[in-house]
C-alpha positions in Angstrom: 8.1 -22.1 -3.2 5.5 -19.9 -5.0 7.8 -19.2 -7.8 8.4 -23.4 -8.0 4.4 -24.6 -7.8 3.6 -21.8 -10.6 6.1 -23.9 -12.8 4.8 -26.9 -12.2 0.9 -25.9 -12.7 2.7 -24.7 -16.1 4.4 -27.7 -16.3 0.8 -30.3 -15.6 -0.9 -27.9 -18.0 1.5 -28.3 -20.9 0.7 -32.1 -20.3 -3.3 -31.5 -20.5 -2.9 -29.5 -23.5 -1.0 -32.0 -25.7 -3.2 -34.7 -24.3 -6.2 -32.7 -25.4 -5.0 -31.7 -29.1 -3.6 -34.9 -29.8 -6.8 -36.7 -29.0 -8.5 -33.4 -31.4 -6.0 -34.5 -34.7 -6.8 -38.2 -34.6 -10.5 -37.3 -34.8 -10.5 -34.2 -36.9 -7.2 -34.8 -39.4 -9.0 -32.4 -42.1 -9.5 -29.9 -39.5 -7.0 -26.1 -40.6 -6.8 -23.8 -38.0 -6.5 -20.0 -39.7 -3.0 -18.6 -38.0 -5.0 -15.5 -36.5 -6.6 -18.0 -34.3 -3.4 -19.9 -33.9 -2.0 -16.6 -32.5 -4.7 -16.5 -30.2 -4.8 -19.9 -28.8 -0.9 -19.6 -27.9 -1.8 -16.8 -25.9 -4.6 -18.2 -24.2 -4.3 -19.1 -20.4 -7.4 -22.3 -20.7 -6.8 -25.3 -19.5 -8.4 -28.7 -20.6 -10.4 -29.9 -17.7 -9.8 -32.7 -15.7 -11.7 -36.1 -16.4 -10.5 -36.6 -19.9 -7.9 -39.5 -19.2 -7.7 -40.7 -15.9 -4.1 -41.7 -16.5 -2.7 -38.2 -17.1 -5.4 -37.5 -13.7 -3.8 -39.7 -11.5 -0.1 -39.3 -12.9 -0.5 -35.2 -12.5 -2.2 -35.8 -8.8 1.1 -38.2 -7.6 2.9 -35.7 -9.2 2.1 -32.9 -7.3 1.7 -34.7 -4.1 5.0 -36.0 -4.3 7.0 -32.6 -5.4 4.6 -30.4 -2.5 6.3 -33.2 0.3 9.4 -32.4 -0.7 9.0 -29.2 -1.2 8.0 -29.4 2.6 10.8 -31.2 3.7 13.2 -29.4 2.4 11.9 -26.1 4.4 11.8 -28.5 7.5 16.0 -29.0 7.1 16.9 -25.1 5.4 20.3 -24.3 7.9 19.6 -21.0 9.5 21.4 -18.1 8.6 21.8 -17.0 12.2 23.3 -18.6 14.8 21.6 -19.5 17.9 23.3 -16.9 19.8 21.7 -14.4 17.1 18.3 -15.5 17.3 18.2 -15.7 20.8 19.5 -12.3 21.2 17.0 -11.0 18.2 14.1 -12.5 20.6 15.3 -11.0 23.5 15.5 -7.4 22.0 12.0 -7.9 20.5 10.2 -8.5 23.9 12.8 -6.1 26.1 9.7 -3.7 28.1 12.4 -1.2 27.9 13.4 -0.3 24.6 11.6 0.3 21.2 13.2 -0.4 17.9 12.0 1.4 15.1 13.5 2.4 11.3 15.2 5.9 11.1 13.6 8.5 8.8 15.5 8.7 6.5 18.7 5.9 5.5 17.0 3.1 6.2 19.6 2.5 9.7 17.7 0.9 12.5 17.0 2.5 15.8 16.7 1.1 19.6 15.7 4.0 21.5 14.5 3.8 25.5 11.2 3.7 25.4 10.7 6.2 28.4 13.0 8.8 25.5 10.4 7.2 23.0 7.3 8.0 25.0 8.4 11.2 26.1 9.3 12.8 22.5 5.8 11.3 21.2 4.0 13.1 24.9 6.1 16.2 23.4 3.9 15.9 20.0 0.8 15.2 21.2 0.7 18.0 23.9 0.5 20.5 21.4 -3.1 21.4 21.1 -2.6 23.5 18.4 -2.7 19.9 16.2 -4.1 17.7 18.8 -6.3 17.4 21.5 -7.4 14.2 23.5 -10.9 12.7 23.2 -12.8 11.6 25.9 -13.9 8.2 24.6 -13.2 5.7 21.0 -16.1 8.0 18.2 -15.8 5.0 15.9 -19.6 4.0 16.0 -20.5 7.7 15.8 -18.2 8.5 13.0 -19.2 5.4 10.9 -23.0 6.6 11.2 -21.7 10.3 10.1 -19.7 8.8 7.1 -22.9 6.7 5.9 -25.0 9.6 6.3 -22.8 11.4 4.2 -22.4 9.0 1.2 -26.1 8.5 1.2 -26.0 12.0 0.1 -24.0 12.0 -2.4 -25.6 11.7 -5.6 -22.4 10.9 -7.3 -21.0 8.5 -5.2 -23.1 5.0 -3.9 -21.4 3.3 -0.5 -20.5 0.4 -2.8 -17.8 2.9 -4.2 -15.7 3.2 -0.7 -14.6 0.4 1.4 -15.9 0.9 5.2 -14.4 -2.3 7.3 -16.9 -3.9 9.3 -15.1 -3.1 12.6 -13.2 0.0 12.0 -10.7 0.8 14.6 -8.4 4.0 15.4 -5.5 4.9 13.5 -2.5 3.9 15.3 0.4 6.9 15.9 4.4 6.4 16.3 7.2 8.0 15.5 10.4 7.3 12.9 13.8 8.9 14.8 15.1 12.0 12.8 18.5 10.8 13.4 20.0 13.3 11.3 18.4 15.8 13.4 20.2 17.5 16.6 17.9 15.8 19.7 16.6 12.6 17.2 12.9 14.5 17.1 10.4 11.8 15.8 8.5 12.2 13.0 5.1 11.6 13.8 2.9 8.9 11.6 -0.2 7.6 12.1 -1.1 3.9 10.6 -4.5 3.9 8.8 -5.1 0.1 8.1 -8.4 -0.8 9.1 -9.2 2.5 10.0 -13.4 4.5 9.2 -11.6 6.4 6.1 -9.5 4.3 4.9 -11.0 3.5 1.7 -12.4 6.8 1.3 -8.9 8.1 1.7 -7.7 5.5 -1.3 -11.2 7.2 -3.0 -9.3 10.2 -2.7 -6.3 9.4 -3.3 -7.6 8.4 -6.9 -9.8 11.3 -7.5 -7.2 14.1 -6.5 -4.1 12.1 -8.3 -4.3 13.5 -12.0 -5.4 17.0 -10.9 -2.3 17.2 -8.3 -0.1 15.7 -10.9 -1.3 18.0 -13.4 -0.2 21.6 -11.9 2.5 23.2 -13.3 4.8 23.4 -9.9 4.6 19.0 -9.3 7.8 17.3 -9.1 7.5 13.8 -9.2 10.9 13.6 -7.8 14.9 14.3 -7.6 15.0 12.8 -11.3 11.9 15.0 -12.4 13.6 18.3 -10.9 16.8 17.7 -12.2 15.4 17.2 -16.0 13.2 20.5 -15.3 16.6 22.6 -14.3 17.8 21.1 -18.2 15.0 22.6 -19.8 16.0 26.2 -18.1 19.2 26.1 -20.0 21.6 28.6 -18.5 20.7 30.8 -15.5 21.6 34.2 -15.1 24.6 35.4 -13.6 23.7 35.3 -9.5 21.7 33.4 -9.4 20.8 31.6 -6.0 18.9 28.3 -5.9 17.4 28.0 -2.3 15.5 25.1 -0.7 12.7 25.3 1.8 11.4 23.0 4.2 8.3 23.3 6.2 7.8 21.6 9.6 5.0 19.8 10.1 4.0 20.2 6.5 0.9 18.4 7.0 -0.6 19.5 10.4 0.4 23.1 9.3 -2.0 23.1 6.3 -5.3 25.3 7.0 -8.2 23.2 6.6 -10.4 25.8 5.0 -7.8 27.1 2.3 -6.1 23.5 1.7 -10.2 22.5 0.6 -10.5 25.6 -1.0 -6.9 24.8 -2.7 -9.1 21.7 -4.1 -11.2 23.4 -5.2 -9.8 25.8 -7.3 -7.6 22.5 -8.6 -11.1 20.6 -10.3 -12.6 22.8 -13.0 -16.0 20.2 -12.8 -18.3 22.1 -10.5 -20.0 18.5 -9.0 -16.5 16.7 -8.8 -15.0 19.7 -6.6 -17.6 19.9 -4.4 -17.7 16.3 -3.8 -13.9 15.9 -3.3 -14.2 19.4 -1.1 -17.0 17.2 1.1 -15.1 14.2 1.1 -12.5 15.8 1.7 -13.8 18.1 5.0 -14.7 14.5 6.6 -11.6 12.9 6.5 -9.7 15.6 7.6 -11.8 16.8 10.8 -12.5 12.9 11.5 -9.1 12.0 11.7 -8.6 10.4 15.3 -6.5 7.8 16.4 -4.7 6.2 19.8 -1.3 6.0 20.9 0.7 3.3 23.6 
């Protein structure tokens, strides 16, 4: 439907524009038009405004009208792809108390788990105080003061410059099943829409990007490696390529030596200490709820 009321703006300006040049050569026959300009015109996205000829108005108007009715109608009578046996067990899974559905990790498969299993594994997660530890009420209006406070401080950076919603909320945590995993352990994620550093976490995203991609041990990704082990050419006889995976990447970072890591990344003096500060508030006001 978008895709079909972008052609036929296209379509009603094409009308305007020969309406408009027409009317242009009968009252300026003399008038040459050097072909740079040509070029530019075709590339131009102006539309003659309405008003002109109250013919090409009303026809254009009925036009639409007409065509956006139909378009209407026709979603009215689409057939379903599902039966009504599908849809009515679809709706019936949705709203079951007893089960969560979820995406796996990792192949895209789709996972109904009990949600008393669900509950438990995410319990198992957040009961290790090492990463977590419970807060005794929601710090959103404390920690929006903190983060104002903070950017008023900056003399690089104005407020204007990162996006604070004007009712934050907490992060939200679940889980994705590891089914690939012996015991389907959840990998834990927390959703940040909406959330006090969101847009200062997009800020950082930004500033950090070029200097991250910019050290010699980045891989983009499993196309990036592979063209890397070309450029070795031929390894030496036993050789062993070994893989290494670290749990809990993220919660298993230091905070002090993963901001000192950034750091020693920026060779600017002002811009590492502001990402370092920046930096130091996201990562110790990072909070969010769970069920």
């Amino acid at each position: 439907m978008i895709q079909f009321c972008g052609d036929l703006e296209a379509y009603f300006r094409r009308l305007r524009l020969k309406e408009y040049f027409q009317d242009n050569t009968e009252q300026c026959t003399d008038t040459r038009v050097p072909s740079h300009q040509q070029h530019k015109k075709k590339n131009s996205t102006w539309t003659p405004p309405e008003g002109r000829n109250d013919s090409l108005d009303l026809y254009i108007e009925c036009f639409r009208r007409r065509a956006q009715a139909e378009i209407v109608e026709q979603q009215h009578h689409l057939p379903h792809n599902l039966s009504r046996a599908e849809r009515n067990a679809i709706h019936s899974l949705r709203n079951h108390p007893d089960i969560i559905i979820k995406e796996a990790d990792k192949g895209g498969a789709v996972v109904i788990m009990n949600r008393s299993d669900y509950q438990k594994e995410a319990a198992r997660q957040l009961s290790n105080t090492k990463f977590y530890r419970p807060l005794p009420s929601d710090p959103t209006e404390e920690y929006t003061k903190k983060l104002q406070h903070l950017l008023r401080t900056l003399p690089t950076l104005t407020p204007e410059e990162i996006n604070i919603p004007l009712e934050p909320r907490p992060g939200l945590f679940y889980l994705l099943p590891k089914i690939h995993k012996p015991g389907n352990p959840g990998r834990p994620i927390i959703s940040g829409i909406g959330t006090l550093t969101e847009g200062l976490s997009g800020y950082m995203d930004s500033l950090l990007r070029p200097y991250a991609t910019s050290t010699p041990s980045y891989l983009r990704d499993t196309t990036d490696f592979l063209r890397k082990l070309q450029c070795i050419g031929d390894l030496p006889e036993n050789t062993i390529l070994a893989t290494m995976d670290v749990e809990a990447l993220y919660t298993n970072i230091p905070h002090t030596d993963g901001i000192q890591a950034v750091r020693n990344t920026i060779p600017d003096d002002a811009t590492a200490q502001l990402a370092a500060e920046l930096c130091a508030f996201i990562l110790t006001h990072n909070y969010f709820k769970f069920d």
